[in-house]
N, C-alpha and C positions, 0 to 999 in steps of 0.2 A: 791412708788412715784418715784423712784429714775429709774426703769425700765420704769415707763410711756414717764419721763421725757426722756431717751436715745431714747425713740418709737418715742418720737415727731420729736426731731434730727435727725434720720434718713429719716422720713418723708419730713422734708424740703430739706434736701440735693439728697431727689430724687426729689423734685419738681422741684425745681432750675436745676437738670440737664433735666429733662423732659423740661422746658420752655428753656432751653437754646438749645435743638433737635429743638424742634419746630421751635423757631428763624429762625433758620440755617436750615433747610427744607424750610419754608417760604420766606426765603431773596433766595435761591437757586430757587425756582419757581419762584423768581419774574424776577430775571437774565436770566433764562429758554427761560422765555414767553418774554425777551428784545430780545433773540434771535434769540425768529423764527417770533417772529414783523418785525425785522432787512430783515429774511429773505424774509417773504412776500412781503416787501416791494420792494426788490431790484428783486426780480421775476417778479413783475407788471410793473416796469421800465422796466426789459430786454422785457417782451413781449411785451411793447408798442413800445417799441424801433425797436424790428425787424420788428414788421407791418409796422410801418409808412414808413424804409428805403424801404421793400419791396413795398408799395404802390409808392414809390417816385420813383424808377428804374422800374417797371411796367407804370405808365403813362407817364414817361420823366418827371416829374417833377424838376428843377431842374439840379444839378449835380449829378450822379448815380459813384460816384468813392467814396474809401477809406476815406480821408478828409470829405467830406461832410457826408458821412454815422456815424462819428463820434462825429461831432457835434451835429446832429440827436439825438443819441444817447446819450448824455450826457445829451441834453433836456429833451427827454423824464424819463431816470433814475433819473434825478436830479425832475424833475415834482411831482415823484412817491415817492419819500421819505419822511416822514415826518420833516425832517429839513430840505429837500433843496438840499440834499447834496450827490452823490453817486458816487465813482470812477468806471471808464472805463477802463477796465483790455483788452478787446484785441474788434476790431470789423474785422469778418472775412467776406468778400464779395468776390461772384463768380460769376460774370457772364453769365460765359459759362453755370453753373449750375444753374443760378438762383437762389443764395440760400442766405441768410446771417445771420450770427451767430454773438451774441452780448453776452460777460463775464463781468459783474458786481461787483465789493464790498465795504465793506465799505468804506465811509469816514467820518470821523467826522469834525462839524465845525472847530476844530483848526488846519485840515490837516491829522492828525492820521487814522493809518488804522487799528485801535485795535478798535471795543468795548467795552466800558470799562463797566466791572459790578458792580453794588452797593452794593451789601451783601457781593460777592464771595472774595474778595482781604483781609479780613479778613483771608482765608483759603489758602490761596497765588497764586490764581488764576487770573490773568492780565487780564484776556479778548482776544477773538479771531477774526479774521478777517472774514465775511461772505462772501459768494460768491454766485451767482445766474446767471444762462445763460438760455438764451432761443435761436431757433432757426428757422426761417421762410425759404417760398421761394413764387416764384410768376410765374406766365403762363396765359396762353391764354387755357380757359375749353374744354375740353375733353368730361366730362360728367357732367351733374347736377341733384340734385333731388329738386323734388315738384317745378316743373316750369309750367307754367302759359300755357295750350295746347292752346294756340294760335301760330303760325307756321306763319312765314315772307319768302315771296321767295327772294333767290338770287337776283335776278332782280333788288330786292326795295336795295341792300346791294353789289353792285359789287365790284368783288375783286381790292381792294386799291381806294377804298374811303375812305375821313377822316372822322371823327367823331370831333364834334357832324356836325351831318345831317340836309340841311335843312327839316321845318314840312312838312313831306310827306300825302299824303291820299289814303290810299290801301285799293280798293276792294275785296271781296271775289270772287273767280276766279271759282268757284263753281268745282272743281276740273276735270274739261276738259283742253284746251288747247286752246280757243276759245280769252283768251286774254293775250298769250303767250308774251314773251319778246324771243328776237334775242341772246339765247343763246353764249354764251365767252369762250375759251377755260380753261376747270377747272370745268364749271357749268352746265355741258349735262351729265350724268351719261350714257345714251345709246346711246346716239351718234346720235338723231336724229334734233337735231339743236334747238329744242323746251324748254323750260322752260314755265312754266305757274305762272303768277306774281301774284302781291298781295299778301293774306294772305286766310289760311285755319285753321280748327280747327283738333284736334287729339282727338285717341278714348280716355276714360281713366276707368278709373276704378269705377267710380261713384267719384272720388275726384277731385277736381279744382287744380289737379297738376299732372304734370308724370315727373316718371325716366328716361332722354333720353342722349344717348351718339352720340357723331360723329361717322359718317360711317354705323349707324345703321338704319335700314327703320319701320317703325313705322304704326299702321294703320291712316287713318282717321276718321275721326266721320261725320257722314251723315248730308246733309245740309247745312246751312247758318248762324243756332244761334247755340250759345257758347254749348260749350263742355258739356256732359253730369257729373253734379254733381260742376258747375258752377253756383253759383249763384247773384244774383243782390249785394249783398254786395261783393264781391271776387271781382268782377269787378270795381265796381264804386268806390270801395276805391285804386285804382289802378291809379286814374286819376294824372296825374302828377308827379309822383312819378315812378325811372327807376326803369322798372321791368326786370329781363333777359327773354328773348325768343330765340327757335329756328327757326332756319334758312334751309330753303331746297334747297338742286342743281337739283332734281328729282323729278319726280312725276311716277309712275307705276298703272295701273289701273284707274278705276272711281267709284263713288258713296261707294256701301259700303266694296268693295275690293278694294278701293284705300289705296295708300301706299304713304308717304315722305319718303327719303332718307335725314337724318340729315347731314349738311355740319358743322353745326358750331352755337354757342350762339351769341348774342348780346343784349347789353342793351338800352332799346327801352322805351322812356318816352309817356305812351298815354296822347294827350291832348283831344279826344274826341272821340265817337263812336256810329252806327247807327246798331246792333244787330235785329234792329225787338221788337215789343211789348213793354214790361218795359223798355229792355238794350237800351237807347237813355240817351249818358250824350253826351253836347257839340254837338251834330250831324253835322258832316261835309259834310254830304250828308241826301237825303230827301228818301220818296215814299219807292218802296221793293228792293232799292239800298242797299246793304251790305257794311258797310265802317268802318273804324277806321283811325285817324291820330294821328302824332306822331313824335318824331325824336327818331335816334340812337343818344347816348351820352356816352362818354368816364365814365369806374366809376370801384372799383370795389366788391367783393365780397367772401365771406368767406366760402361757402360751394361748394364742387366741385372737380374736380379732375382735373391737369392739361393736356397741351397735343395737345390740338386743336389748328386749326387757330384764326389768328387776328382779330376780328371783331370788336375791341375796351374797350370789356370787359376781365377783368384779373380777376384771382382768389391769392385770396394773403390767405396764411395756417401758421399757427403755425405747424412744424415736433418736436419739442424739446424744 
């Protein structure tokens, strides 16, 4: 009895120290996961933060300086917290580079830049300060993917007009030269004084989008109606809502060895269009007239590479 009884005691004083591991693992995961809560958090602030500045110095909004990109900044880190609260360790803006960098950390409502842990200060652990940066920049597109092969000429888009545009109504120009615009020095690729205006369609791949960059010449797609692999839904959900397109300075060939010459994106809200057969929303022309209208609108967007000319559309990127 006397050996049972020491079995037992030994027993519970492993128990006790097993539940007191456990404790202390448990209270230690829970201070863990405060602190990569902490850090999610102040991550989604700093990446809100550098978009918005970056959208804000990309359209003029505003003041595009130091000061103001701080306050920015503090809004959106503060938005992103869950109490409200997140200190503004440095915001770094460059113009010349376009770029701007925003450093984050804690703060607690009483001021403190400590996190304070709830298990761990038993073990003599205070809590640490978090930190989180992200980094953007912002440009005028270069190149973009899965964009809408509908193709705007220069003509409808000359260099140094404002945006937004008034509603225009662009024919398809059936890819001759028959209702050319009086070419501007910048928008004649061959140097024959000729542009041919409106809008045309591109070949594609059997998808209602293509890969197109500035400078590059691209085929056409034969005809009048939308793009091969274009369908009545791609389109009609497109009403009203700025879509980006490209823009051409050139045209080389006709029919089905015609070529654009990309100059540049813009973002172009359609309010309606006369495609022929089903594609008729809004129709701002009638009979086997080819039409779409629309305006260019200042906006911007997130997939893309910088690089290109102005046409009112900016590509704004998280780098870091």
């Amino acid at each position: 009895m006397q050996r049972l009884n020491g079995e037992r005691g030994v027993v519970g004083v492993f128990v006790a120290l097993s539940m007191t591991i456990l404790i202390g693992m448990l209270g230690f995961a829970v201070d863990i996961g405060a602190l990569y809560n902490e850090r999610r958090q102040l991550s989604n602030g700093a990446d809100a933060a550098v978009l918005a500045i970056a959208e804000d110095c990309a359209l003029g909004v505003g003041s595009c300086d130091p000061a103001t990109a701080t306050v920015t900044a503090r809004n959106f880190a503060n938005a992103n917290a869950n109490d409200g609260f997140a200190f503004i360790e440095d915001v770094s803006l460059d113009l010349n580079a376009r770029t701007v960098r925003v450093e984050v950390g804690t703060l607690e409502t009483d001021g403190g830049r400590v996190l304070t842990p709830f298990f761990a200060q038993v073990v003599g652990w205070d809590g640490s300060t978090v930190h989180a940066s992200a980094s953007a920049l912002w440009g005028y597109p270069s190149s973009m993917r899965g964009v809408l092969p509908l193709i705007i000429s220069e003509c409808e888009f000359p260099l140094g007009t404002a945006v937004p545009t008034a509603n225009l109504i662009l024919t398809f120009h059936e890819g001759n030269n028959t209702e050319e615009c009086n070419a501007v020095a910048g928008q004649d690729m061959d140097g024959d004084g000729k542009l041919a205006g409106g809008f045309g369609w591109l070949a594609t791949n059997g998808n209602c989008g293509s890969d197109l960059s500035t400078g590059s010449w691209i085929f056409a797609d034969t005809g009048s109606s939308p793009s091969n692999g274009c369908s009545l839904p791609d389109l009609s959900g497109l009403i009203g809502i700025p879509t980006p397109l490209p823009i051409f300075d050139d045209i080389a060939g006709v029919g089905a060895n015609g070529q654009y010459h990309i100059s540049g994106f813009g973002l172009f809200v359609i309010t309606g269009y006369n495609f022929g057969g089903q594609y008729k929303v809004n129709p701002p022309c009638s009979g086997s007239t080819r039409c779409v209208s629309g305006y260019f609108t200042p906006g911007t967007v997130h997939d893309g590479e910088p690089g290109g000319p102005n046409r009112g559309i900016v590509i704004v990127k998280l780098t870091g």
